[in-house]
N, C-alpha and C positions, 0 to 999 in steps of 0.2 A: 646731498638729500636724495632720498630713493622716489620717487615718482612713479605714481599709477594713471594710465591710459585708457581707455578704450577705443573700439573702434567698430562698431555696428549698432543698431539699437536692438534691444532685446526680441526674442520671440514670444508669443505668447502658448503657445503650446504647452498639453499638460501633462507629455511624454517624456524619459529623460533621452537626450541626444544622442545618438549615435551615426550620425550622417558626417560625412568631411566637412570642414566650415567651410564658407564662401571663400572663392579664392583671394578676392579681394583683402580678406586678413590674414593671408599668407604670406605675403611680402615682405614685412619684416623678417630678414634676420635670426634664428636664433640664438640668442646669448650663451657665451660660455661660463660654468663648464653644464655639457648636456652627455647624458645625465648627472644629475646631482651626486656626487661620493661624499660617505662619511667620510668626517677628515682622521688622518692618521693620527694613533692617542686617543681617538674619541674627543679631543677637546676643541668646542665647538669657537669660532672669532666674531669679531664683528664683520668680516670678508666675507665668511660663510653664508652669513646670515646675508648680507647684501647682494650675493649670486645667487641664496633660493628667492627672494623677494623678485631679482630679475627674470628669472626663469618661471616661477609661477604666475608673472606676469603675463608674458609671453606667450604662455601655454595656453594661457585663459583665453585669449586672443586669435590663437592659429590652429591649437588642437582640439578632435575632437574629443569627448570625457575618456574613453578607452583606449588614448594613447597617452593619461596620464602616467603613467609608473616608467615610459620610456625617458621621463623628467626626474620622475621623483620614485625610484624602485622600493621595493618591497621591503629589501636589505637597508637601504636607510632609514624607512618609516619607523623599522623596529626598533634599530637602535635609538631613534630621537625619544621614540615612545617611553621606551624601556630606561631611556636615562633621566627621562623628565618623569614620569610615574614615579621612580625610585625616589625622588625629591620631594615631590607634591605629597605622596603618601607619609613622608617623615613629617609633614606641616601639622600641628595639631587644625580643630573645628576653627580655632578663633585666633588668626593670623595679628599680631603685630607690627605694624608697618611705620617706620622714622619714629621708634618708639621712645627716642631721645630726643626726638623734637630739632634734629641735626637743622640751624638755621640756615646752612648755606646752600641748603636744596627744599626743593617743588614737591607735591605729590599729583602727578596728576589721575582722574577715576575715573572709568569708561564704561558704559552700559552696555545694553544689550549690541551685538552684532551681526547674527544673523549669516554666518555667510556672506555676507557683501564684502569680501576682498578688498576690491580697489576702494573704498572708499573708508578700510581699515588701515592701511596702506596711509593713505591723505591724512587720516588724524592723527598719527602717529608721525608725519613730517610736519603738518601743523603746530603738535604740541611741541614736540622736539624730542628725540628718540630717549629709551631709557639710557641711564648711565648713572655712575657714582653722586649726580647731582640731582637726578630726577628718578624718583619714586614710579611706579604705575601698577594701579591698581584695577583691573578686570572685574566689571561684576556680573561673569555670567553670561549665557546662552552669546555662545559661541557659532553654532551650528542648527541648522534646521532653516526649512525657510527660502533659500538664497541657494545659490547655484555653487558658491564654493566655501561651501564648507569645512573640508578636506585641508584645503585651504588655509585657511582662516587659522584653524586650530594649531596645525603643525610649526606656523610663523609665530603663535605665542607660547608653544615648546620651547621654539626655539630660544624664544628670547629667556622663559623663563630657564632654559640649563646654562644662556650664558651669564646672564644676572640672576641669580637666584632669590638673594637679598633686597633686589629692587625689583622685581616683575614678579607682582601676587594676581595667580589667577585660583578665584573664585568659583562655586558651583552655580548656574541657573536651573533651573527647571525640566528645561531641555537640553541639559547633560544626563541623559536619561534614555534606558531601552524604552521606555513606551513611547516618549515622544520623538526619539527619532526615528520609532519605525513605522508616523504617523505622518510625521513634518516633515520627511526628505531626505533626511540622513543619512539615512541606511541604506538608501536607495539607489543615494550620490556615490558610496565607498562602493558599494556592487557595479555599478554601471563603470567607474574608473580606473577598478581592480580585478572586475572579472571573477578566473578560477579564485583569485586569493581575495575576495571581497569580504567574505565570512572570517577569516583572520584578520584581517585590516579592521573591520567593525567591531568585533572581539576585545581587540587591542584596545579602541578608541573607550569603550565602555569599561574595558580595567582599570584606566586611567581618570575617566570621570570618576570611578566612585571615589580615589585621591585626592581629588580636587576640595579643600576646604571651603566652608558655609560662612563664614562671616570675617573681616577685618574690623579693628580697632587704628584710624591712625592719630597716631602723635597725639593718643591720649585722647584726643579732642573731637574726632568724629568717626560713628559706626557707619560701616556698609554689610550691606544685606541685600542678595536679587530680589527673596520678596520681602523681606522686613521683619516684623519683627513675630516675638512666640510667645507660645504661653509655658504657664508650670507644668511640671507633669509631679501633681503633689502625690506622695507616698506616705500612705498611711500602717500601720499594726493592726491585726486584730490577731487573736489567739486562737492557736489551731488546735483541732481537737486532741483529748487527753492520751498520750502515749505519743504524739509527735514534736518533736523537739524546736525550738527555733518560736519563731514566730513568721507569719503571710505577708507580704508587704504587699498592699494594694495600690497599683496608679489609679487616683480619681480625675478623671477628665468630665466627670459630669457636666452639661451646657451652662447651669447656672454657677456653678464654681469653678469657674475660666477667670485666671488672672494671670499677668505677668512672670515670665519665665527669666531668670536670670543668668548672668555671662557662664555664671558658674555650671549651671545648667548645661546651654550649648555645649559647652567647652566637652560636659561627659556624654551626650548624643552620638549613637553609630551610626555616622554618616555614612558608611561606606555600603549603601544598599542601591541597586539601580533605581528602585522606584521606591520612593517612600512612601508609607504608609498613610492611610487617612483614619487608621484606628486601633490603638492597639498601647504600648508602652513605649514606642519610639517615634512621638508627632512631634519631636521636634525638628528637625531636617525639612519635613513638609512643608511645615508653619512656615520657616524661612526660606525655602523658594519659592510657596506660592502664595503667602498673604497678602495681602491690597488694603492702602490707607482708605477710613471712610470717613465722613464729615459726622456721622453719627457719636455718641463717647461710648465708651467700654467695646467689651472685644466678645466678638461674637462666630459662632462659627462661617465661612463663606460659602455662603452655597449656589453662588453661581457656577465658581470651581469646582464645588465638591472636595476639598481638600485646601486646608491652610487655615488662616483667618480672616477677619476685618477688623481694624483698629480704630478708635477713634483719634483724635486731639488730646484729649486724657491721656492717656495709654502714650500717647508721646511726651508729653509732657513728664510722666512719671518716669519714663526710661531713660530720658535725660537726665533728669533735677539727678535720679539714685547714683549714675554712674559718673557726673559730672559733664557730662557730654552734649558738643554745642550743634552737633550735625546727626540725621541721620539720612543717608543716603542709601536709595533702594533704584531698581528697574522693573524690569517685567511687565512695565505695561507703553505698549506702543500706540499710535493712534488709532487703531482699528478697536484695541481695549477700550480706550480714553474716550470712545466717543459715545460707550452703554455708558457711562458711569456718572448719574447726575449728581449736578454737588463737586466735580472734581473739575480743574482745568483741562484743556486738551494737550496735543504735545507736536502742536505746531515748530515750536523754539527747538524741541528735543529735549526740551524738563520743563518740569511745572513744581512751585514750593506750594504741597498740598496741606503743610498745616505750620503756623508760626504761632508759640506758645512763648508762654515766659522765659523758657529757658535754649530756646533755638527754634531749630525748622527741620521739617520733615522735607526733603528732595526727591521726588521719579527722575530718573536721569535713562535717556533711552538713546544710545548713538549711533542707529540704522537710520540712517535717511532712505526719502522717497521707498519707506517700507507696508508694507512686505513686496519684495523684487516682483511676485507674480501675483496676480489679481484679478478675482473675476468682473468685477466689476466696472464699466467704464471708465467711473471717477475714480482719481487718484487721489491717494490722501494727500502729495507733494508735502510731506513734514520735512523737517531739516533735523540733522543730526547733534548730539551737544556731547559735550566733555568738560570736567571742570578739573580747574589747575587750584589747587588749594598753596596756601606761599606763607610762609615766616612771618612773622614770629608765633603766632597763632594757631595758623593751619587752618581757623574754623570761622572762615570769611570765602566763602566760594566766588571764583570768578568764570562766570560761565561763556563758554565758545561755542557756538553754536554753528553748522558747515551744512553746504546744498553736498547731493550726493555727487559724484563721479557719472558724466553724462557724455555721449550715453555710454549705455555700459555694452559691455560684446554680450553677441549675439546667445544665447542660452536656452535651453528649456526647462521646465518644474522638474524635479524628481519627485514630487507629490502631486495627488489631485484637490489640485487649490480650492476649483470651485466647491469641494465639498465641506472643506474646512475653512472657510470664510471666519468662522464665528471666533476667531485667535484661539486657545488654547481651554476654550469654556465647555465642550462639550467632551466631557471624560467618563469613558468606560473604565468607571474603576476597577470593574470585578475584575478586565484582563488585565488589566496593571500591576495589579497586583499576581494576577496567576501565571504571568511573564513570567515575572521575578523571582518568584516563588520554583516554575522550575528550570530557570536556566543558572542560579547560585550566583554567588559569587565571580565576576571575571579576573582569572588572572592575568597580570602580567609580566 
């Protein structure tokens, strides 16, 4: 079993680090091998993966952010990038996972994380690691937030190029240029990477847009970070006399908003940094940043500014149509949970926000004692959750609920927290979208 440690309690500071750590957590040790090498072949083991989990341990512990790459260089970043992107981008929108219902294995689903390392680390020895018996399914926001990022990400690379077929990772919201370069991100790869920060960020953004919007498992339950979407209905009208063809209209109008179907998703170009909040591709939006509402029918959300609100209804029909007994979403953590009347909080780390005839709607969010940095005195102290779905079925959730990794090492923001208190509600769309618009496409 791989174990995660700490060994200082956190700073509150809202600068990213660059001071030597106390000496006191220099006394361990470093683990071999330092630094980290691609292995010969490129093909990645379970050994591998167990010497970066202990070195990125370590590191978090004893170094400052700007002698990461003396752990983890530049020259492996790429290659892991470059081998996990090649995969993720072959995945279509709408992932399959134990699509044969295999009864002698688990699925288990993880929500939001946040950067919190060690305490991704812990759920992951909790659950019990992937392999040919255990499924695992990421929903999402990996990064922002939390101190190790960087981190975080590169450990579910990893897992996804040495399991490919068991380790589906998912897009959040904040697999995104606008929100990492609001949330911390961006701020963490520059601070860790220095002259090559801007390549290392680059990279990381090529590879979100790869990353797939929705799983289906074992037939029996959807996941989605935000849930669910609507149509994007196409209409004919005929264009004027000497031009060929006919116009195909998307109507997104507000009163003829309904239900977007798998078929749908499945043809959505997800592979855009920021999605859109207007235009002929609101599907990708919809599904990272919708929010279940106690209210029926779907309406646009405009707290966000981008995505939906669903009622009960609206669940209820997505089930019954598709046969489907779960749907399992994230993206909303307790600092969300706590505008939102009508909804549970997310003390446990999930809340079942709507039970219909034909199943339940789940938030599942597995950052404990989140968000890491906080302006405010009181802590939210939530606990983190994960669910292990098991045979014959799959669609009977058994939920784990874990306190965070305390305390955690010593750390500062890469963001200014105290300004963006309000979670992810106060968006500047116009530059979100004029980001995107001119940085293109990332390669990688």
């Amino acid at each position: 079993m791989f174990t995660a440690s700490a060994s200082a309690s956190e700073s509150s500071s809202s600068s990213p680090s660059q001071d030597p750590p106390d000496p006191k957590l220099s006394s361990d040790p470093p683990p071999p091998p330092i630094p980290l090498a691609w292995p010969s072949g490129g093909d990645l083991t379970l050994h591998w993966i167990e010497d970066l989990i202990s070195t990125f341990d370590w590191s978090s512990r004893n170094l400052p952010p700007a002698d990461f790459p003396t752990v983890f260089p530049v020259s492996v970043f790429d290659s892991l990038v470059l081998k996990a992107s090649k995969i993720l981008h072959a995945e279509p929108n709408l992932v399959k996972v134990n699509e044969s219902g295999e009864q002698d294995s688990t699925v288990v689903v993880v929500g939001d994380l946040h950067g919190q390392w060690h305490d991704v680390v812990f759920l992951m020895n909790d659950a019990g690691l992937p392999s040919d018996k255990r499924f695992f399914v990421f929903n999402g926001d990996y990064v922002d937030r939390g101190a190790w990022g960087i981190e975080t990400f590169m450990l579910l690379l990893a897992w996804k190029v040495l399991l490919p077929h068991r380790v589906f990772l998912l897009r959040g919201n904040h697999e995104s240029k606008y929100c990492t370069s609001v949330y911390g991100f961006e701020q963490e790869v520059m601070a860790k990477y220095g002259d090559k920060g801007k390549h290392v960020y680059r990279k990381c953004l090529g590879c979100f847009e790869g990353l797939p919007l929705a799983s289906v498992i074992a037939g029996r339950v959807f996941t989605a970070h935000g849930g669910l979407f609507r149509s994007m209905h196409v209409s004919s009208v005929k264009r004027p006399k000497g031009k060929k063809g006919k116009k195909r209209v998307v109507n997104s109008d507000i009163k003829s908003l309904t239900l977007g179907s798998l078929d749908e998703l499945s043809k959505a170009r997800r592979t855009v940094l920021d999605p859109p909040w207007e235009g002929s591709n609101l599907i990708p939006g919809d599904v990272l940043w919708s929010d279940p509402s106690m209210s029926p029918g779907l309406s646009p959300n405009e707290e966000r500014g981008i995505g939906l609100l669903w009622g009960p209804d609206c669940t209820e029909e997505f089930l019954k149509k598709y046969d489907i007994k779960l749907i399992v979403r994230s993206h909303e953590g307790p600092d969300a949970r706590e505008k939102r009347p009508g909804l549970s909080g997310m003390e446990s780390g999930y809340t079942i926000d709507h039970e219909v005839a034909s199943g339940k709607l789940i938030t599942l969010f597995s950052a404990p004692d989140y968000p890491q940095f906080q302006a405010t005195k009181e802590r939210y102290n939530n606990r983190g959750a994960y669910i292990v779905l098991e045979p014959p079925d799959f669609a009977t959730p058994v939920f784990h609920s874990f306190d965070a990794i305390t305390p955690r090492p010593k750390a500062n923001a890469y963001y200014n927290y105290e300004d963006v208190i309000d979670s992810d509600e106060e968006l500047d769309l116009v530059s979100m979208v004029d980001d995107s618009l001119s940085e293109g496409p990332s390669s990688v």
